[in-house]
N, C-alpha and C positions, 0 to 999 in steps of 0.2 A: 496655774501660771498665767499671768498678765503678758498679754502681746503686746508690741509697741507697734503701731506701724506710722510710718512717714507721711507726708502728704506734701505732695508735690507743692513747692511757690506760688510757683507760675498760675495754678490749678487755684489755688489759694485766695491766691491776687485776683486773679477773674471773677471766681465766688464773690470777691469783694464787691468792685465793682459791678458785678450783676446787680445784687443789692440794692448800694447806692445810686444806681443809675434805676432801678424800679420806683425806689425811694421817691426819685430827682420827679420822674414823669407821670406818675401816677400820684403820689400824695400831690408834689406840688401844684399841678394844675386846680385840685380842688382845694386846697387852702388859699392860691391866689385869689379863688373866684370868692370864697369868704371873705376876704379881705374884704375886696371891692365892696363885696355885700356889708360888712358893717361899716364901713366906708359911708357909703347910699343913707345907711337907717340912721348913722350922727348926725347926717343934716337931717332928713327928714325927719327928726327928732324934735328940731328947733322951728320947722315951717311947716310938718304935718304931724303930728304927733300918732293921727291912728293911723297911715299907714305905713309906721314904722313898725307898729306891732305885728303884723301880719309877714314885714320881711323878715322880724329877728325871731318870729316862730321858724319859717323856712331855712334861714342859718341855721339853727338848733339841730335840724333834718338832718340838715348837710353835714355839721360834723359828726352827728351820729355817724353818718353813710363815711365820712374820712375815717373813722377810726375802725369801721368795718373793713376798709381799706389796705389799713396797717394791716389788719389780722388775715386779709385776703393776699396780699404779697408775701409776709410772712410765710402761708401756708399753699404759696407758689399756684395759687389759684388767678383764673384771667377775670377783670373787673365782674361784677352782677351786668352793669347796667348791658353790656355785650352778652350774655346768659341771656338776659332778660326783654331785652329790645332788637339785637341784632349790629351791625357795625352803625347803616344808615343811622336807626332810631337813638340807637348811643350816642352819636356825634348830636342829633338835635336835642336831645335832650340835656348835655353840655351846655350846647350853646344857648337853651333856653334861661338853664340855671346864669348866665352873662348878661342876658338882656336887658336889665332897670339896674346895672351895678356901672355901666362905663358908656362913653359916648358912640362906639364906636357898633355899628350895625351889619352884622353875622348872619348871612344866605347858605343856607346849602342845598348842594345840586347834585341829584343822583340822577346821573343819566340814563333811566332802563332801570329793571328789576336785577338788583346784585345777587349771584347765585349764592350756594353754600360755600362758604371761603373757610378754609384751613381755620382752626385757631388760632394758630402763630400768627395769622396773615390779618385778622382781625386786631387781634392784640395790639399789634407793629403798627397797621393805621391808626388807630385807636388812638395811641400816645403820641404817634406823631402828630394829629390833630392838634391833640390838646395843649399839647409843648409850644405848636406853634402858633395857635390863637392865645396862648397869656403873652406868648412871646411882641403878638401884633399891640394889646390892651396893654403892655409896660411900655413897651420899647418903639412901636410903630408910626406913631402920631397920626393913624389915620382916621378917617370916616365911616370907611367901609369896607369887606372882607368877605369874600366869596371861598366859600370849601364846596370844592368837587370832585365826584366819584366817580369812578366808571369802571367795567369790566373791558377787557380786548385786549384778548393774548395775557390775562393776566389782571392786576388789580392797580387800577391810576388813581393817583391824590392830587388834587391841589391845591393849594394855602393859597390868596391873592386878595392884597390890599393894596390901599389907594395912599400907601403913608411916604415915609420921607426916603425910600428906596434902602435895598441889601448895603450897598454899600457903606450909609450914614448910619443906618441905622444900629442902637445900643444894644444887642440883643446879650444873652448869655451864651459864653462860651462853652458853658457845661450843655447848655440846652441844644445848641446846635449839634454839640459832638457826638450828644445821645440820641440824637433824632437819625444821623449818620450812622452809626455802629447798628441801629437797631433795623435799619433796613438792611443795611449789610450782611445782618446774620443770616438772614434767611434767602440772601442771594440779589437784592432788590438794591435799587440807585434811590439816593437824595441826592438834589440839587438845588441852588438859593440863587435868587438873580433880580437883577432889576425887573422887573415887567415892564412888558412891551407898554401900556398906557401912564407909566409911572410906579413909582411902589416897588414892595416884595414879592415875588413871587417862588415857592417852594412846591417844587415837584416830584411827585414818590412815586416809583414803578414798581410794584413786589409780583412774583413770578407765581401762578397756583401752578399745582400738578398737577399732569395732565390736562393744561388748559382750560377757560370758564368760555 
């Protein structure tokens, strides 16, 4: 005899959006940064021809590594490169795969040695990074972009560029709201503001347990 059972909407619907919001943060940021990348190698095409070849070898990498991606959120596993490197190393190595694709020039600052941080608490910065530096390279018109790390009382983020400030600026409404929910989950504050010297400025608090 076949059992039917029901499965809550609600329950349903979140599944969904779990999903597509994995989808939204995690594929997206590395298909943007191909973008850019074939982007770079069309002109360099036309005015360098061999070190076009040498980037659209490294795209090739990279969508390898996007479609390992798909099959790593499918099967609800947290990125390699945070397996593999750690939060710090993750975020640079991000931000290296951006460097010769857009104008805009990406520091980061890890204040002190970051202890061992939860997975979830990995993850959550992790995406929030990335969400919000495509977010600076689409939408920010800036120069320059400072991400920074720290541990005290917990785990601090910050996003900070020199571009046309929170308020003007075009960002995604999907991007911001995933960036929000996802700290949220695990009990942690987003915030978006002008900065104090002009620009964006986005600051993450996520809480460890028992304290770092």
């Amino acid at each position: 005899m076949r059992r039917k059972f029901a499965v809550s909407t609600d329950v349903a619907d979140e599944a969904r959006r779990r999903v597509l919001r994995d989808l939204h943060d995690g594929l997206g940021p590395s298909l943007a940064a191909i973008a850019l990348g074939l982007r770079a190698a069309r002109h360099l095409v036309a005015r360098d021809p061999a070190s076009a070849g040498p980037l659209l070898a490294r795209l090739e990498e990279e969508m390898h590594n996007a479609v390992g991606e798909i099959r790593r959120l499918a099967a609800g596993a947290y990125p390699a490169e945070l397996a593999r490197l750690g939060l710090a190393g993750a975020v640079r190595a991000h931000v290296a795969t951006l460097a010769d694709r857009h104008p805009v020039r990406v520091f980061v600052r890890v204040d002190g040695a970051l202890p061992e941080l939860p997975i979830s608490v990995q993850v959550t910065a992790y995406r929030i990074i990335t969400e919000a530096l495509t977010n600076v390279v689409r939408h920010a018109g800036a120069r320059t972009c400072v991400v920074r790390l720290w541990c005290a009382d917990g785990l601090h983020v910050e996003v900070v560029d020199d571009g046309c400030g929170a308020g003007k600026a075009e960002g995604s409404g999907v991007g911001l709201n995933s960036m929000r929910e996802r700290a949220r989950e695990i009990g942690g504050t987003w915030a978006m503001e002008d900065a104090a010297a002009g620009g964006t400025r986005i600051a993450v608090d996520l809480p460890v347990a028992g304290g770092v």
